[in-house]
C-alpha positions as CSV (number, residue, x, y, z in Angstrom):
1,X,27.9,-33.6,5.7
2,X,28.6,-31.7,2.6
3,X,25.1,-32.9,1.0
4,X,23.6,-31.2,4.2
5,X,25.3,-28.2,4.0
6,X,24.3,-27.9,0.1
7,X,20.9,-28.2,1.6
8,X,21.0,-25.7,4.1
9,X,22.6,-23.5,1.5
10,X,19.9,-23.9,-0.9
11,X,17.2,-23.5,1.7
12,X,18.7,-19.9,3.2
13,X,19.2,-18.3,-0.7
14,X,15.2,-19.6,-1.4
15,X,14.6,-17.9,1.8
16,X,16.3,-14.4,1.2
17,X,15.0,-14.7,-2.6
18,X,11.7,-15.0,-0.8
19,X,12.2,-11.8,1.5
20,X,13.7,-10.1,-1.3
21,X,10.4,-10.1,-3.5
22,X,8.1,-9.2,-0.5
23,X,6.7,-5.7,-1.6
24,X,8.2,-2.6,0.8
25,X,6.1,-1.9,3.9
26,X,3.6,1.5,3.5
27,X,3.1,3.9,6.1
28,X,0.1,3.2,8.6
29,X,0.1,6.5,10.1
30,X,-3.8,7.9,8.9
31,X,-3.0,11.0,11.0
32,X,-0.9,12.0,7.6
33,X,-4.1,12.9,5.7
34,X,-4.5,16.6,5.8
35,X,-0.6,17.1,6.6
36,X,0.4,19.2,3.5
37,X,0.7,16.2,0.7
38,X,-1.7,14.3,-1.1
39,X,-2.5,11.1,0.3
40,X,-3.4,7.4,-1.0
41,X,-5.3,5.4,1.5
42,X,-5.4,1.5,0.9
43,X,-7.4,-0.9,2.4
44,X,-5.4,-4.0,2.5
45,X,-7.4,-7.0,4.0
46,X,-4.7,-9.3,3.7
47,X,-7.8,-12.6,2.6
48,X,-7.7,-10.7,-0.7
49,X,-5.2,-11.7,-3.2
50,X,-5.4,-8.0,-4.9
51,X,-4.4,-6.5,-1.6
52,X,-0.9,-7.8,-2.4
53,X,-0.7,-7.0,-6.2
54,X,-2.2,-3.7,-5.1
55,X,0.8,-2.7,-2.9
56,X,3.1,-3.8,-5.3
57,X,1.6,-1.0,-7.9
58,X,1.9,1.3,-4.9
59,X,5.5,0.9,-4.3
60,X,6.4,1.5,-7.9
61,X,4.3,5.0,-7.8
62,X,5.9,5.5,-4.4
63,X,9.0,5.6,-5.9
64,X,8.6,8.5,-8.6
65,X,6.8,10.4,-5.6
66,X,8.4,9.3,-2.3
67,X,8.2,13.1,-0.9
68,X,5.3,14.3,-2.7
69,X,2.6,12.3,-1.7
70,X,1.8,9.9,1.3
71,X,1.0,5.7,1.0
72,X,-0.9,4.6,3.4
73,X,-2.4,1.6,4.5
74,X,-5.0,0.9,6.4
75,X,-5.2,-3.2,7.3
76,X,-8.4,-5.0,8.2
77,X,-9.2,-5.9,11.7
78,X,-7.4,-2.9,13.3
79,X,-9.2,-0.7,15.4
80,X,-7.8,2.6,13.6
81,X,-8.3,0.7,10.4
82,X,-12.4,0.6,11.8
83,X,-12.8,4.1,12.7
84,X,-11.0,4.9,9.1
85,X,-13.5,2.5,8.0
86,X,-16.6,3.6,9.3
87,X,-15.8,7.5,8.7
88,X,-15.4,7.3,5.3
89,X,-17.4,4.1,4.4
90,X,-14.3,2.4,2.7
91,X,-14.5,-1.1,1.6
92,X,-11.9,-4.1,1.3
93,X,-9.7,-3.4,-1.3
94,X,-10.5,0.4,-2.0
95,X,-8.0,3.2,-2.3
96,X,-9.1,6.9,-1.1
97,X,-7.5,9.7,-2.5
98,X,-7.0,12.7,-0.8
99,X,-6.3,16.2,-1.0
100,X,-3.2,17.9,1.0
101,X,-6.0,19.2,3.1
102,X,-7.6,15.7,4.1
103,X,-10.3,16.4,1.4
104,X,-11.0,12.6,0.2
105,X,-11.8,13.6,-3.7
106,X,-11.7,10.0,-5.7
107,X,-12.5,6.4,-4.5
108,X,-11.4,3.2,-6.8
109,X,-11.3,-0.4,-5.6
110,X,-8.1,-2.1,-6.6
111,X,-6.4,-3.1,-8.6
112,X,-5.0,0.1,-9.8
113,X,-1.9,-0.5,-11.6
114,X,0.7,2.8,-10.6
115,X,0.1,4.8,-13.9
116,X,-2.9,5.2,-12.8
117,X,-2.3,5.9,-9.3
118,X,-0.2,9.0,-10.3
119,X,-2.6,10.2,-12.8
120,X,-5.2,10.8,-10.3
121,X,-3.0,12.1,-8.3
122,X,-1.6,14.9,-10.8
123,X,-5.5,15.4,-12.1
124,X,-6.1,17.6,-8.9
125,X,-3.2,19.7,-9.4
């Protein structure tokens, strides 16, 4: 009995270390661009291994500019994620930088560590 509980134990702390490193959710609301802020499109296709890493470099930019400047994702497969797609000819993987007037003014396929995420960004200032 105890060795099963030990078990369990261990199993539930390897599952909330697991949750625990996930990387935060971004925004998939693409009616943001144009809404006042810059905004960061990526296209996470989730059969890419950089799609992860990539939103893991987002969320640490997100965090020194939470209110300045909208993350988005837009996922593979999604209708929205199509029309987004299509529109502005993005590829797997790519990032789109826009303007706070939905301008798109920069294009880079990941990965883009988050240095370099707010750089662009401040360029256009």
């Amino acid at each position: 009995m105890k060795k099963t509980l030990l078990i369990l134990g261990f199993i539930l702390v390897f599952i909330a270390a697991f949750i625990w490193s996930l990387p935060d959710s971004i925004d998939d609301d693409l009616s943001k661009l144009g809404n006042g802020k810059k905004s960061v499109v990526f296209v996470y296709d989730l059969n890419r291994v950089v799609s992860n890493q990539q939103t893991i470099e987002i969320n640490k930019a997100k965090e020194q500019t939470e209110e300045e400047v909208n993350f988005l994702v837009a996922r593979m497969g999604y209708p929205a994620t199509d029309d987004f797609q299509r529109n502005y000819k993005a590829e797997s993987a790519e990032l789109l930088f826009f303007d706070e007037t939905g301008a798109l003014f920069e294009r880079r396929f990941a990965l883009v560590n988050a240095e370099s995420l707010l750089s662009v960004l401040l360029i256009t200032d």
